[in-house]
N, C-alpha and C positions, 0 to 999 in steps of 0.2 A: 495585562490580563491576569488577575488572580488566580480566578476558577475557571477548569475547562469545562465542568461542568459542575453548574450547582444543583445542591443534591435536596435545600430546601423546596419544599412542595410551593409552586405558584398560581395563580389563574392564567389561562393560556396567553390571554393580549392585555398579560398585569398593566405593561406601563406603552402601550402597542396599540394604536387606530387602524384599523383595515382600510388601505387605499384600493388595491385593486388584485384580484386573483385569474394568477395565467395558467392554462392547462397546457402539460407537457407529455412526452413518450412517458415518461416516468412520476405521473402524477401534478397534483397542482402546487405553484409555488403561490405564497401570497406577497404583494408587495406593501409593507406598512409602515407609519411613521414612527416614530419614537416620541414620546409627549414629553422626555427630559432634556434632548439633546437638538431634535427639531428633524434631526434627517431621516431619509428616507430608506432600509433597509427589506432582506428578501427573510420571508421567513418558510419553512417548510417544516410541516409535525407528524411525528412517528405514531402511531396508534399500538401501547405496548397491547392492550387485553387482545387485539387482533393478534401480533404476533405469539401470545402464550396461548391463544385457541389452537395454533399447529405446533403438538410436542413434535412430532415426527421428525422437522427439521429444526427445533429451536433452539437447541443446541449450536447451531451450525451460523444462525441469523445472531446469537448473541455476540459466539466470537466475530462476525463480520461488525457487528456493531461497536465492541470494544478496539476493534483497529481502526473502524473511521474517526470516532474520539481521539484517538491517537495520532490523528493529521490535524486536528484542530490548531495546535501551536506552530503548522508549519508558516514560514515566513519566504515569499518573494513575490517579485512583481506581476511574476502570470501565472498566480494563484487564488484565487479567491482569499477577501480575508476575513477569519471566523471572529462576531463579534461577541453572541453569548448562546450559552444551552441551560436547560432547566425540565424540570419534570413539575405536571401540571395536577391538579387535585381530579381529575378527568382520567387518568391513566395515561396522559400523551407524554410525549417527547421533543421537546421545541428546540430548532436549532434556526441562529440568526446570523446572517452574514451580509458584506456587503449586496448592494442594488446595482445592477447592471442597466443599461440602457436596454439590449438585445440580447440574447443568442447568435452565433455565428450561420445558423439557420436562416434566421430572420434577414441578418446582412449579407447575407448569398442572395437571395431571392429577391432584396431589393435592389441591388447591383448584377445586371445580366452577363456585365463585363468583368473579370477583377485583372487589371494589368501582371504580368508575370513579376512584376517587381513587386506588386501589393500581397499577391499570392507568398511569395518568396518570404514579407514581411510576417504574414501571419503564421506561416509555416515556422520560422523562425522563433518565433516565440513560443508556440507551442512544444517544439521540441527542447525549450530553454524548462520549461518546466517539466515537462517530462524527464529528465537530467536531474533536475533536483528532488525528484520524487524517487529514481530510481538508487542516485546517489544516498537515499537513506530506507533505502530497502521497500520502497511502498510503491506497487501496482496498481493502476488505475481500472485498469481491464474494460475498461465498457466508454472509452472516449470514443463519441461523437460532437457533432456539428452543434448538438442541444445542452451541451455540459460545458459548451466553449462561448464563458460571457463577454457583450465586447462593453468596451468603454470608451472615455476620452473622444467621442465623437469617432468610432471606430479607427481607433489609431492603437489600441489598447487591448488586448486580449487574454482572457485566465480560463485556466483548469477550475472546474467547482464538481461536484457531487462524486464523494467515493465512494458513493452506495446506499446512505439514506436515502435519496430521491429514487433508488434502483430497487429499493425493496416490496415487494408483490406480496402483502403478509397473507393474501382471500389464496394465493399458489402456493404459498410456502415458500419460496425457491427465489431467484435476485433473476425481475427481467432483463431483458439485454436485447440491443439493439442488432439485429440478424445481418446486416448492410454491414456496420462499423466493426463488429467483436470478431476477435481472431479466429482463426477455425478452431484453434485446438482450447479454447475455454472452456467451450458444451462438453468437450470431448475428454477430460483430465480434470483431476484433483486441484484445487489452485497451489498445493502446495508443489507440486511439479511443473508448475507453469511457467517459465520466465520471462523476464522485462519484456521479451521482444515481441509480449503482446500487444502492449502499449506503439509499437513501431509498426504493427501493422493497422492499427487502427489510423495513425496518425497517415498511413499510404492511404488507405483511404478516403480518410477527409481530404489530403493532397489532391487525389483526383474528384472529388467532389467541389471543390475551389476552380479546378481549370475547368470541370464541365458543366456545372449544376447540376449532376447523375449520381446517384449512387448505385447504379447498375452499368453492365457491361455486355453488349450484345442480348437483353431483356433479362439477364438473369443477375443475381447478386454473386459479386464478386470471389466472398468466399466458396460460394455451389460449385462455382467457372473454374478454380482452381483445384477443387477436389477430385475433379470429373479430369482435371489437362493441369495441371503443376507445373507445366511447361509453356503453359499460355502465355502470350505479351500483351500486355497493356496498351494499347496505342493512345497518342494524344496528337490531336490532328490538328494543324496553323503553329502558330507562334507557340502554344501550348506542349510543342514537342520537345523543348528543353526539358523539361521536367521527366520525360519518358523512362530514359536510364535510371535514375535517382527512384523513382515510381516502384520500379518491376524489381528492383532491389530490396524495395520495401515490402513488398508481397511477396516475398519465397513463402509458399508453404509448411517448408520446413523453418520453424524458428530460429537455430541456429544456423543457418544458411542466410537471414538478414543482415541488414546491418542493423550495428548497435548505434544507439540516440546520438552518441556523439559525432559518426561517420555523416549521420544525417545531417545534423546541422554545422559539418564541415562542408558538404558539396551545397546546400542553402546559400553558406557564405559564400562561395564561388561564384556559383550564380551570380549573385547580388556586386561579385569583384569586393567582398569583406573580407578582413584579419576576422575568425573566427575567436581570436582572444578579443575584441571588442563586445564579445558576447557572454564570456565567460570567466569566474571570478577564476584567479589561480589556483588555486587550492581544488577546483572542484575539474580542472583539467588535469593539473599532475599528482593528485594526492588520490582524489577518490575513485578515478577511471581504473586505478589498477587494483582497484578492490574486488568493485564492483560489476567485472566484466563478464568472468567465472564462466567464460565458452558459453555463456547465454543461459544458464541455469540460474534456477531460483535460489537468493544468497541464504534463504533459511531452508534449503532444501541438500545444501552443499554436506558431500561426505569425505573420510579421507580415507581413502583409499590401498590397500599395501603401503600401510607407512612402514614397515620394514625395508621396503626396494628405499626409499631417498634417505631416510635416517642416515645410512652408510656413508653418504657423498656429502648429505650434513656437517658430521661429525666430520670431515677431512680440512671443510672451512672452517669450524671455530674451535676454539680451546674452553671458550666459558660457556654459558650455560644459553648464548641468544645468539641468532644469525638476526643481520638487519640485509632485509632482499632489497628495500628500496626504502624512501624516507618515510612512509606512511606503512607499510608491513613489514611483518614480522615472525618468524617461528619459534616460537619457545619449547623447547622441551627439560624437563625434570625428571631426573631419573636418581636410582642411587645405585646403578651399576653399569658403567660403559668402560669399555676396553677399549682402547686406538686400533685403526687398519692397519692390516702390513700392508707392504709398498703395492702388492695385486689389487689390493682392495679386495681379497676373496671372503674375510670373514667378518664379521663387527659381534660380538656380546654384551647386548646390553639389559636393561629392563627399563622401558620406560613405564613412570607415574604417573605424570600428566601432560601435557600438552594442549598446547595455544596459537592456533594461528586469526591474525587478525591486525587493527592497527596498532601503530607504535608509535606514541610522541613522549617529549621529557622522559625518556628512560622508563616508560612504567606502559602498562598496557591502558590506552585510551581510546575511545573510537568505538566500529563495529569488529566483531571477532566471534571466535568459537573459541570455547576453553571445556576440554574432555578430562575426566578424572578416572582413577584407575581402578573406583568403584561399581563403573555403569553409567553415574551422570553425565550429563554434558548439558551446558549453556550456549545458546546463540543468540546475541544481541548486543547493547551498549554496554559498555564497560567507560569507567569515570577513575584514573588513579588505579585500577588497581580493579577495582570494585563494581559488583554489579551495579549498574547506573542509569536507568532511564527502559525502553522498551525491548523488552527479550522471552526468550522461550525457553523452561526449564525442562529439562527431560529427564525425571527423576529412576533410576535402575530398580525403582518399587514398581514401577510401572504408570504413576502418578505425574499427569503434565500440568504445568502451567505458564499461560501468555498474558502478557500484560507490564503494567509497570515497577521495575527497582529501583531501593532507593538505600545505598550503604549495603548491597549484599542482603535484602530483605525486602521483601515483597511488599510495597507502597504506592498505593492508587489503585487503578482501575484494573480490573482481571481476571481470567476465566482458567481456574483449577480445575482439572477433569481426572476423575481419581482412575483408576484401573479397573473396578468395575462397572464404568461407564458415565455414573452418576456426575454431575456438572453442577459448579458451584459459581456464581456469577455476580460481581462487585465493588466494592473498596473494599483492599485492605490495609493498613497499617504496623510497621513491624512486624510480619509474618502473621498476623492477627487478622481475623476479621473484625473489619468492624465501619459501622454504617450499613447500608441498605445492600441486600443479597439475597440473590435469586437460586433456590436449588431445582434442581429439575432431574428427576430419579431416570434411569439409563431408557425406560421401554417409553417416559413420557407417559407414566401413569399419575404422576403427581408432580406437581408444581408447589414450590411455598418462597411465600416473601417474608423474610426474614429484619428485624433492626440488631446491629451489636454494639458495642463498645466492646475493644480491645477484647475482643474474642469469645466475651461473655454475651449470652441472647439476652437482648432487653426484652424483645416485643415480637409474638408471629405476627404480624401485619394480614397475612390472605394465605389463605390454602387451596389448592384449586386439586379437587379428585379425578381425573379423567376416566377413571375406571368407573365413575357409578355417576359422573356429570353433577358432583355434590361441591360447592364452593364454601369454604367457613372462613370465618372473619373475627 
């Protein structure tokens, strides 16, 4: 795959036959051919001038937009797989991915029965990719029965839509399934939110596999728990294996669940599996102890009195890196540390900077935080050394930006939001803009589409005035 997304303007169904269009919770998908390749693929398009009619939240819709782009490249077997995206001479957004046979909806309903071992099967799978979405920091938040395609004559099961299919542009706002989405979604910032939204969603589909329900004594599950937190779940017949594992999955407090991996350790049990037949090594012993972080969100992670552990730091190592285990690390740089005496009662130091994160070949690689003793601080991938791939810059001017690095510079797709509120939205290049960009002024009184090269404006493209309803071109 070259492009995650091409940024050339197309006709919507350039090289595309419309076979058949299916209506969903989240809008319609269409099913269509390819006239190069012959097969049959799912296609679903975004409506931008819809979404730039609501400033109020567009800000909000762009950056959810520049993070589902941002899943496009992921890679496993129960995951949907992204074939191509493009923008249409129409104002749309077309994104194209594999063709599924069903939804897991559809294969509930036409199965009245599912055996505990088929259950156990599907379960298992989903929580294999939920593990590797979390394993790179990306939340699903809105898994149901409708986002779970099957395949292979249902033998086969993937995670699909991280939010295009969710997006409500006539609301402004990302629908969500009131049954399946955790309680605390509605209720909190997503940047507070962690993983273990995704693990209540997936209780839930659990108990909509053993019953065909997604209600619990006539009410939805999350209502029954906000009223009684201490409620139990029951599964009645042969279904009551699953019980324990269930009600563990619904704490309403988040970090009181278990985490994806606990879950698809007692699955394997069930089933009498080695849970390493499910799981590559590396994403058992390297990224679980990244990514656990007591159930918080990993770009929401702070540190805390780094004065109290510095102390006990500095008594392990003499150079300038502790290794906690083979995938982390804490780096500190400083240009004044004095040794404890034997009490440990005092330490003198000044720390510079600081990095905690992962650690391969001696150099910082992976996911990490790196804090500098200006105000900045960075969270995301790091390559060698080097800013590298999807992260969030927190600049001490007051100026953020999310999106992609490439060499320690700002390269691809990304949403700069300056400090007085104003939102810049795009490609960039070498810290440059350059290619197609969206600004959008802090109150959403003005919108404008902008073309660059390397930071220079070529072309305003569209100006949208919301204050007087005036559009120029």
């Amino acid at each position: 795959m070259d492009k995650i997304v091409d940024l050339s303007l197309k006709d919507k169904m350039y090289k595309y036959q419309l076979v058949a269009e299916n209506e969903g919770l989240f809008g319609s998908v269409l099913k269509v051919k390819n006239n190069e390749d012959n097969k049959f693929y799912a296609m679903k398009i975004l409506n931008l001038k819809d979404t730039m009619a609501n400033p109020d939240n567009f800000g909000n819709e762009m950056i959810n937009i520049i993070k589902d782009i941002n899943t496009f490249n992921l890679n496993h077997p129960n995951i949907t797989k992204f074939h191509e995206s493009y923008f249409t001479f129409d104002d749309k957004f077309v994104i194209v991915t594999e063709q599924s046979e069903s939804n897991l909806k559809t294969f509930r309903e036409n199965n009245d029965s599912l055996s505990n071992d088929k259950i156990a099967d599907i379960m298992i799978q989903i929580m294999k990719a939920i593990i590797h979405l979390n394993n790179r920091n990306i939340m699903h938040r809105r898994l149901s029965p409708q986002n779970i395609q099957v395949f292979e004559n249902g033998s086969k099961f993937k995670i699909c839509d991280f939010g295009f299919s969710q997006l409500d542009t006539k609301q402004s706002t990302y629908t969500q399934d009131p049954y399946f989405t955790a309680p605390e979604v509605e209720s909190s910032d997503v940047f507070n939110q962690s993983q273990q939204v995704d693990v209540w969603s997936a209780g839930i589909i659990l108990y909509y596999l053993c019953t065909g329900n997604n209600r619990y004594e006539e009410l939805a599950i999350p209502q029954l728990k906000k009223q009684d937190e201490n409620k139990v779940i029951s599964l009645n017949g042969d279904k009551n294996v699953f019980e324990q594992l269930l009600n563990k999955m619904l704490k309403l407090n988040p970090q009181q669940r278990l985490d994806a991996y606990s879950v698809l350790s007692e699955l394997c049990n069930l089933k009498s599996e080695s849970v390493l037949k499910h799981l590559k090594h590396v994403e058992l012993k390297g990224e679980r102890n990244i990514n656990k972080n007591d159930g918080r969100c990993p770009f929401n992670m702070k540190i805390k009195e780094i004065n109290s552990f510095i102390p006990f730091i500095l008594t392990l190592i003499e150079s300038s890196c502790l290794q906690l285990n083979q995938m982390m690390v804490i780096i500190i740089r400083g240009n004044s540390i004095k040794k404890l005496n034997k009490e440990m009662e005092q330490v003198d130091f000044i720390v510079k900077n600081y990095f905690i994160g992962e650690w391969r070949d001696d150099k910082i690689n992976g996911f990490g935080k790196y804090a500098w003793n200006n105000g900045d601080y960075y969270e995301g991938q790091f390559l060698n050394e080097a800013l590298n791939g999807l992260g969030f810059y927190n600049y001490a001017s007051g100026n953020k930006f999310y999106g992609q690095w490439m060499n320690n510079q700002r390269s691809g797709l990304g949403v700069y939001t300056f400090k007085d509120g104003d939102i810049e939205l795009g490609q960039f290049c070498n810290n440059f803009e350059h290619g197609i960009q969206m600004l959008l002024s802090k109150n959403g009184s003005e919108i404008q589409i902008r073309k660059y090269q390397m930071g220079k404006l070529k072309k305003n493209m569209l100006n949208v005035d919301n204050s007087t309803k005036c559009n120029t071109f």
